[in-house]
SEGUMAR-80473 format. One record per residue (C-alpha): y, z, x. Coordinates in pm, whole numbers. Example, Ala and Ser with C-alpha at 12.3 -4.5 7.8 and 13.67 -1.06 7.14 Angstrom:
BEGIN
(pt (-450 780 1230))
(pt (-106 714 1367))
// end
This chain:
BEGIN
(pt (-2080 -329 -2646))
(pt (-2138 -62 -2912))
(pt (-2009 295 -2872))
(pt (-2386 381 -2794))
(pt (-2427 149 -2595))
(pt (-2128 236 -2374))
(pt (-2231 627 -2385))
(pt (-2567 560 -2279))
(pt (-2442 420 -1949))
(pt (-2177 684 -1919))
(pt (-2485 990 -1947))
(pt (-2629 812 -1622))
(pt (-2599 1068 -1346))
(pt (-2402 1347 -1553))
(pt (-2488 1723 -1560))
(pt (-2225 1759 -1859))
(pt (-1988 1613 -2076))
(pt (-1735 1800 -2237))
(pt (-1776 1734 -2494))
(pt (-1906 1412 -2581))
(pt (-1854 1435 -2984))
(pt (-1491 1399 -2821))
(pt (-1592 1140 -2573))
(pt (-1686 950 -2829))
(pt (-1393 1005 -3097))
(pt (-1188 852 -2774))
(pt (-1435 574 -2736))
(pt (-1399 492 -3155))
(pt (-1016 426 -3131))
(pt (-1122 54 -2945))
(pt (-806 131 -2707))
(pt (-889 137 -2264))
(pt (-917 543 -2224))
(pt (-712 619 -1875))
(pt (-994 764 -1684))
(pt (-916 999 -1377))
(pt (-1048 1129 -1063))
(pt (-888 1312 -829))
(pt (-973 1312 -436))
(pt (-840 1506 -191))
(pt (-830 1315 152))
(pt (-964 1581 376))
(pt (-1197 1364 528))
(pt (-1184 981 678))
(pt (-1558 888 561))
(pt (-1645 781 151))
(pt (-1980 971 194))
(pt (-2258 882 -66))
(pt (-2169 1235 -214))
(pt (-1824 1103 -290))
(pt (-1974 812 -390))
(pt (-2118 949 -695))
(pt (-1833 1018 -881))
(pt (-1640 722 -748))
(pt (-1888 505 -890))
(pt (-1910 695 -1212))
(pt (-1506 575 -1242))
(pt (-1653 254 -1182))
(pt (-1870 258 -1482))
(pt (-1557 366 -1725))
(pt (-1338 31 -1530))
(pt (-1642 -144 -1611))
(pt (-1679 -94 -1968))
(pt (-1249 -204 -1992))
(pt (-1101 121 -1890))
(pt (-812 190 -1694))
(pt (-944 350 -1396))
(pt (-689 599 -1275))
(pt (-738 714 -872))
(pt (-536 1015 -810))
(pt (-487 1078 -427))
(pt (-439 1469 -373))
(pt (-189 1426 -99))
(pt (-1 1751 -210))
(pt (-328 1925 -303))
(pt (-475 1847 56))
(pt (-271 2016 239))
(pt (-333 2379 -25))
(pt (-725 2338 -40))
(pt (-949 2315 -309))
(pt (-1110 2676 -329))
(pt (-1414 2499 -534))
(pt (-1723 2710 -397))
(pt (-1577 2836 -108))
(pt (-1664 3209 -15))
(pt (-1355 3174 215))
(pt (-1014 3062 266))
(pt (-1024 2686 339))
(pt (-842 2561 630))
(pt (-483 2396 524))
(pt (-431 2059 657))
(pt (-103 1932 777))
(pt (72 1629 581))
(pt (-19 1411 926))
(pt (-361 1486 897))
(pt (-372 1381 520))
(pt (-221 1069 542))
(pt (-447 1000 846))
(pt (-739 1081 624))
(pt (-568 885 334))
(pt (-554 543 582))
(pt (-897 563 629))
(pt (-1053 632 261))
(pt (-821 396 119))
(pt (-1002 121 291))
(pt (-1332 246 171))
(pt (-1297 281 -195))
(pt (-1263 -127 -261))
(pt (-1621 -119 -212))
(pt (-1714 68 -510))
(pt (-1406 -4 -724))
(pt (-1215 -285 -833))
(pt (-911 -226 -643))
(pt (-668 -501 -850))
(pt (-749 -313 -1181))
(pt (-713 39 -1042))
(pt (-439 261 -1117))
(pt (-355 441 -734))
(pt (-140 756 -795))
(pt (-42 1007 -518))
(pt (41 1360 -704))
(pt (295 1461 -437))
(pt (499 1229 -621))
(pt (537 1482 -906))
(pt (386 1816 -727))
(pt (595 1742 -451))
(pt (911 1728 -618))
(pt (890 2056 -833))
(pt (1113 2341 -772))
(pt (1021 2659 -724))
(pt (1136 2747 -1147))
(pt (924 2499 -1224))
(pt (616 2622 -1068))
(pt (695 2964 -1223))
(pt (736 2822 -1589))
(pt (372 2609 -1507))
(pt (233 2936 -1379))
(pt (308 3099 -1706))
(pt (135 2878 -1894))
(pt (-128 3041 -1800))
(pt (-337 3401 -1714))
(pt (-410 3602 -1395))
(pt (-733 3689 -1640))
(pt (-866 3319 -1675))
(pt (-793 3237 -1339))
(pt (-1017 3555 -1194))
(pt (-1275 3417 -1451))
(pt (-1360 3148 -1133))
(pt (-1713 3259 -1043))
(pt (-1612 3158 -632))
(pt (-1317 3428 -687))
(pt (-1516 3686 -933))
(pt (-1800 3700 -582))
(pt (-1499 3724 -308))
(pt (-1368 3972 -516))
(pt (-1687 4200 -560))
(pt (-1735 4138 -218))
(pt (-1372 4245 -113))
(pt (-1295 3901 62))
(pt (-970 3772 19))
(pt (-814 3575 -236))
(pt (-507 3445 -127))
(pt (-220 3331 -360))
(pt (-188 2896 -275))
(pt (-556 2907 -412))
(pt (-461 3065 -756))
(pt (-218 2764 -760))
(pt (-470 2541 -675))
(pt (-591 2511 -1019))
(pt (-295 2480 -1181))
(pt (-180 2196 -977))
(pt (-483 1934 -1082))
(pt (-438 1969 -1413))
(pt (-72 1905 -1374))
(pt (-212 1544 -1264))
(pt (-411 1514 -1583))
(pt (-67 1573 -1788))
(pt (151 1368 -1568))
(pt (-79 1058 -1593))
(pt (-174 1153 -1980))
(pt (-561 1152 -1844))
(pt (-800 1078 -2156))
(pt (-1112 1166 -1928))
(pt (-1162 1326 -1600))
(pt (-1462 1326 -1425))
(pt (-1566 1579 -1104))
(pt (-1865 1717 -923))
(pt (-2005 2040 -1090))
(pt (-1802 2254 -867))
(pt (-1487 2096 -1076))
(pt (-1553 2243 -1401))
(pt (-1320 2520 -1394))
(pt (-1026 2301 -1258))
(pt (-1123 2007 -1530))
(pt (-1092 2280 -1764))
(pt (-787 2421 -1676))
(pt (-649 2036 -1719))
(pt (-783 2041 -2094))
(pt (-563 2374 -2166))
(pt (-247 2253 -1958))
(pt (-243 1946 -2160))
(pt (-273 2113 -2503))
(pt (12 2348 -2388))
(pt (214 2028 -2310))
(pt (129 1885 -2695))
(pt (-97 1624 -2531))
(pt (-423 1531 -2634))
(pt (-654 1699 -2390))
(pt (-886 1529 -2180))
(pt (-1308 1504 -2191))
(pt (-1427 1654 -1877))
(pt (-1725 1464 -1720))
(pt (-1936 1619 -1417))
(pt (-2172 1451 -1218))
(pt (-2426 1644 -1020))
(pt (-2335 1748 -632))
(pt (-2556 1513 -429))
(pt (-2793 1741 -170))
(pt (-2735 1589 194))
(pt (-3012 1497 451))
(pt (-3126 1815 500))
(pt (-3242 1847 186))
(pt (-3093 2171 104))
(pt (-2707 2152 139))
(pt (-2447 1955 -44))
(pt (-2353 1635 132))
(pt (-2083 1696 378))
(pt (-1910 1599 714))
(pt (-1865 1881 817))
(pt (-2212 1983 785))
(pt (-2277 1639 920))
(pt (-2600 1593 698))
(pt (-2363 1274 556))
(pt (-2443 863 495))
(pt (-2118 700 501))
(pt (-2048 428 339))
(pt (-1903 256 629))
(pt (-2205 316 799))
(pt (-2394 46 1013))
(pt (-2674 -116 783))
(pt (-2950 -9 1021))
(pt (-2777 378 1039))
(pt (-2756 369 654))
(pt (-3104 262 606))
(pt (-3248 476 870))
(pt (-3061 817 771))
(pt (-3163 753 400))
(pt (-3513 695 520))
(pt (-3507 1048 670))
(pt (-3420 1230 323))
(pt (-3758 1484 205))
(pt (-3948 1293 -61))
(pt (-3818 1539 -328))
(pt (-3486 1362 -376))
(pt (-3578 1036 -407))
(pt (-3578 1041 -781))
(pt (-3189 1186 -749))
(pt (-3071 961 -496))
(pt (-3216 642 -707))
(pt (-3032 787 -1044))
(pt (-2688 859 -857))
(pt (-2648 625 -577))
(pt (-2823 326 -703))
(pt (-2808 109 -993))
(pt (-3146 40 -1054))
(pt (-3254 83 -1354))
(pt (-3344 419 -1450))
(pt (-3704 268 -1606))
(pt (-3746 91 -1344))
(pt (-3752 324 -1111))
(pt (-3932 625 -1294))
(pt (-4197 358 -1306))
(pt (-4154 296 -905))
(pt (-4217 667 -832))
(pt (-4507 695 -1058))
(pt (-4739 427 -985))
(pt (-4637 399 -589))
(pt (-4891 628 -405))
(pt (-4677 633 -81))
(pt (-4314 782 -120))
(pt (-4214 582 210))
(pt (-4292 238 -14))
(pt (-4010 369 -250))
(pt (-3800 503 28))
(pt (-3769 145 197))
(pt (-3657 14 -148))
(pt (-3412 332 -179))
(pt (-3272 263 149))
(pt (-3270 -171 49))
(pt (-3107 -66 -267))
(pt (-2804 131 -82))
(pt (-2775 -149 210))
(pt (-2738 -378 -41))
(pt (-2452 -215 -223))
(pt (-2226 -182 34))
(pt (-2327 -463 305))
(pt (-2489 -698 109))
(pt (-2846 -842 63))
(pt (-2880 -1041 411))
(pt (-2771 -701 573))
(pt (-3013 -513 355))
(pt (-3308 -770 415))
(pt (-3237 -739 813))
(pt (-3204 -389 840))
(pt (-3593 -337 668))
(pt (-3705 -572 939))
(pt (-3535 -372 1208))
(pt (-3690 -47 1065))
(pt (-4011 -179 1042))
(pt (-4041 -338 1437))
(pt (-3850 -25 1517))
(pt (-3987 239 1327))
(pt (-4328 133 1183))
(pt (-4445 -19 1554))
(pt (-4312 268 1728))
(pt (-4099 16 1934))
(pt (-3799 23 2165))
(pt (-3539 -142 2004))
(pt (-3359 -364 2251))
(pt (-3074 -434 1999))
(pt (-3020 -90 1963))
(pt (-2592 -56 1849))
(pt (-2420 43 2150))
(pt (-2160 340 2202))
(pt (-1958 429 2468))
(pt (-1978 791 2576))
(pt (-1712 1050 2454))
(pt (-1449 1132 2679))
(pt (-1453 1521 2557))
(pt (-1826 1498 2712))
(pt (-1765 1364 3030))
(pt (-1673 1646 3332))
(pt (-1679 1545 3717))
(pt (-2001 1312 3684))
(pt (-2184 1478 3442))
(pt (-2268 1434 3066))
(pt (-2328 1730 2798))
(pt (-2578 1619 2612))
(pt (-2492 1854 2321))
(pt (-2113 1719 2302))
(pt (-2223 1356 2339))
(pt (-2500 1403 2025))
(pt (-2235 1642 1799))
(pt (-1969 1333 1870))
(pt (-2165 1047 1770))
(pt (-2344 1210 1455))
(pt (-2649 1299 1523))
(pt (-2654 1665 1475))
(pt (-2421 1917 1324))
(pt (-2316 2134 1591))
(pt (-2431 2176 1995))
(pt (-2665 2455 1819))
(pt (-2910 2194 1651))
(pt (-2868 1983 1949))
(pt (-3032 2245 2182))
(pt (-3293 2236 1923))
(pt (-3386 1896 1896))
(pt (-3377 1877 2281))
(pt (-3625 2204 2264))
(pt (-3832 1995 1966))
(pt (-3873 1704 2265))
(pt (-3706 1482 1915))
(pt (-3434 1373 2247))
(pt (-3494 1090 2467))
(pt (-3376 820 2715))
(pt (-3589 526 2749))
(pt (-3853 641 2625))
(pt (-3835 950 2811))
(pt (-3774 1250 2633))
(pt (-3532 1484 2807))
(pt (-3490 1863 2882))
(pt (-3199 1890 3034))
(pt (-2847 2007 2822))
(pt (-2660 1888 3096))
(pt (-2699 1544 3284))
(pt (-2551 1312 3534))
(pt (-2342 1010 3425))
(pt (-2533 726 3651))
(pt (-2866 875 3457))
(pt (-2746 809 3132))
(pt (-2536 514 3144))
(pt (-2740 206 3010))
(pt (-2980 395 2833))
(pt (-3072 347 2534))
(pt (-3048 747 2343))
(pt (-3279 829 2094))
(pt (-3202 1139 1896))
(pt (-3490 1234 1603))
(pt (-3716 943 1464))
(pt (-3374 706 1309))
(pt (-3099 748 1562))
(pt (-3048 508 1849))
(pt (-2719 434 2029))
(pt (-2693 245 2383))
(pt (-2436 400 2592))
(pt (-2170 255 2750))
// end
């Protein structure tokens, strides 16, 4: 494959690539580039937002790359301050290696786990002493650091700052110079840490590294990045018939994104899809087939429209619906909350847009929509829950 031809897959679902007359001086030398991203396991679910720059890693292993994985074991537990207008929480080491368990099992399906390189940078953050993490801290300025436009608006708005964040930067790009990274792709929010790798490894006498960002993907609500903890997520461990019914419930507008990131049709393909298809729920149900596919296969993908369409499309019942025992944390002496129940399994962000959709009349048992917050257990065991027009669960 000619350099052009390799580039022109690597633009695919980038914002930026810094810079690519570089990119491409790397690409000239006819050597495998070491390629890195960086995770931090503060989640258990690959979402499809994670997804994006995972499979963008994919593309470089493709193309004969080493793929190099760096899991932010150490960096979990400090927090990445990467658009945050506040303090993020620190985890504990138990809750990152939980978190690590469960992603680790997830990434196989977008990356070719024999030819991966798996680091975990507590293997060399972890062991520094506290003069080393002076002389790395000297390497470079208070001045640069403040230049962070997420610290320049806590700042102005006298919110704090606090010290482990300052650090945080300074602590990826020691995994770019520890692994000798010749790329390193990230989100947009990245960019300043990516950055700060590029001057680390010049002050180490390394080569330093093209930075490639890929755009954040907006969740289901069509307004926010994707996130768990906003719960506006596809997983990509989701059920088929979840996965295809939460993408079906993205607004039209980012069907054109979601194709170019999360898909691999091609990108002619399906401009010409989106143009000539009067209907954007036609090119939704081949969005949605398209995602299926990827990560349960065609059968799955193939069974999951025909599910949708007796479900959905014939306003039907489904009497297959998955079933789902109820929380413990929303069972109390014979009764159910309904806005505990909903929150645990998924279906809404917080008790908050519960109370909402049960307001809305989008909640119902049976058929029956309900108005009740609170209910009792021998009224909802058996039933099959519906929660908005894609989310069905019999409880158990």
């Amino acid at each position: 494959m000619t350099i052009d031809e390799q580039l022109a897959i690597l633009r695919r679902g980038t914002t930026e690539i810094i810079s690519e007359a570089d990119l491409r001086k790397k690409l000239e030398k006819g050597t495998p580039l070491r390629v890195k991203l960086g995770v931090d396991p503060t989640a258990r679910d690959v979402t499809l937002g994670w997804a994006v720059v995972l499979r963008k890693l994919r593309d470089f292993q493709r193309l004969g790359h080493t793929a190099c994985l760096i899991i932010g074991d150490f960096t979990a537990q400090i927090g990445d301050p990467s658009g945050k207008s506040k303090t993020r929480k620190q985890l504990t080491r138990e809750e990152v290696h939980v978190n690590v368990d469960a992603v680790m099992q997830q990434v196989g399906k977008i990356l070719d786990r024999e030819k991966t390189q798996i680091c975990f940078n507590a293997d060399w953050l972890g062991k520094m002493t506290f003069e080393d993490v002076i002389r790395l801290c000297s390497r470079y300025t208070v001045a640069r650091i403040l230049e962070r436009d997420d610290f320049t608006k806590r700042l102005a708005e006298q919110r704090p700052v606090a010290m482990h964040e300052i650090l945080y930067p300074l602590c990826q790009g020691m995994d770019s110079v520890e692994i000798d990274a010749d790329v390193e792709i990230g989100g947009n929010d990245q960019k300043f840490n990516n950055l700060v790798g590029r001057t680390l490894m010049e002050q180490y006498g390394k080569e330093p590294q093209v930075v490639v960002l890929c755009p954040l993907l907006v969740g289901l609500d069509g307004k926010e990045k994707m996130s768990q903890s906003l719960g506006n997520y596809i997983s990509i461990i989701d059920t088929p018939n979840d996965m295809f019914g939460k993408t079906m419930s993205i607004p039209d507008s980012l069907l054109e994104n979601y194709f170019e990131l999360v898909t691999d049709v091609p990108i002619a393909e399906y401009k010409d899809l989106l143009a000539s298809t009067p209907n954007p729920r036609d090119c939704k149900v081949r969005l949605a087939r398209e995602i299926v596919a990827l990560y349960h296969g065609v059968e799955a993908a193939d069974a999951a429209v025909q599910y949708f369409v007796e479900t959905f499309s014939k306003k039907q019942q489904p009497v297959d619906a998955e079933e789902a025992e109820i929380p413990q944390e929303a069972l109390s002496e014979g009764f159910v909350s309904l806005p505990t129940l909903i929150t645990a399994l998924g279906f809404a962000k917080s008790n908050g847009a519960v109370k909402d959709l049960v307001k809305a009349g989008a909640v119902s048992l049976d058929g029956e929509k309900v108005s009740e917050l609170r209910l009792a257990e021998s009224d909802i065991r058996g039933k099959t829950l519906k929660v908005g027009k894609h989310h069905f669960r019999k409880l158990l």
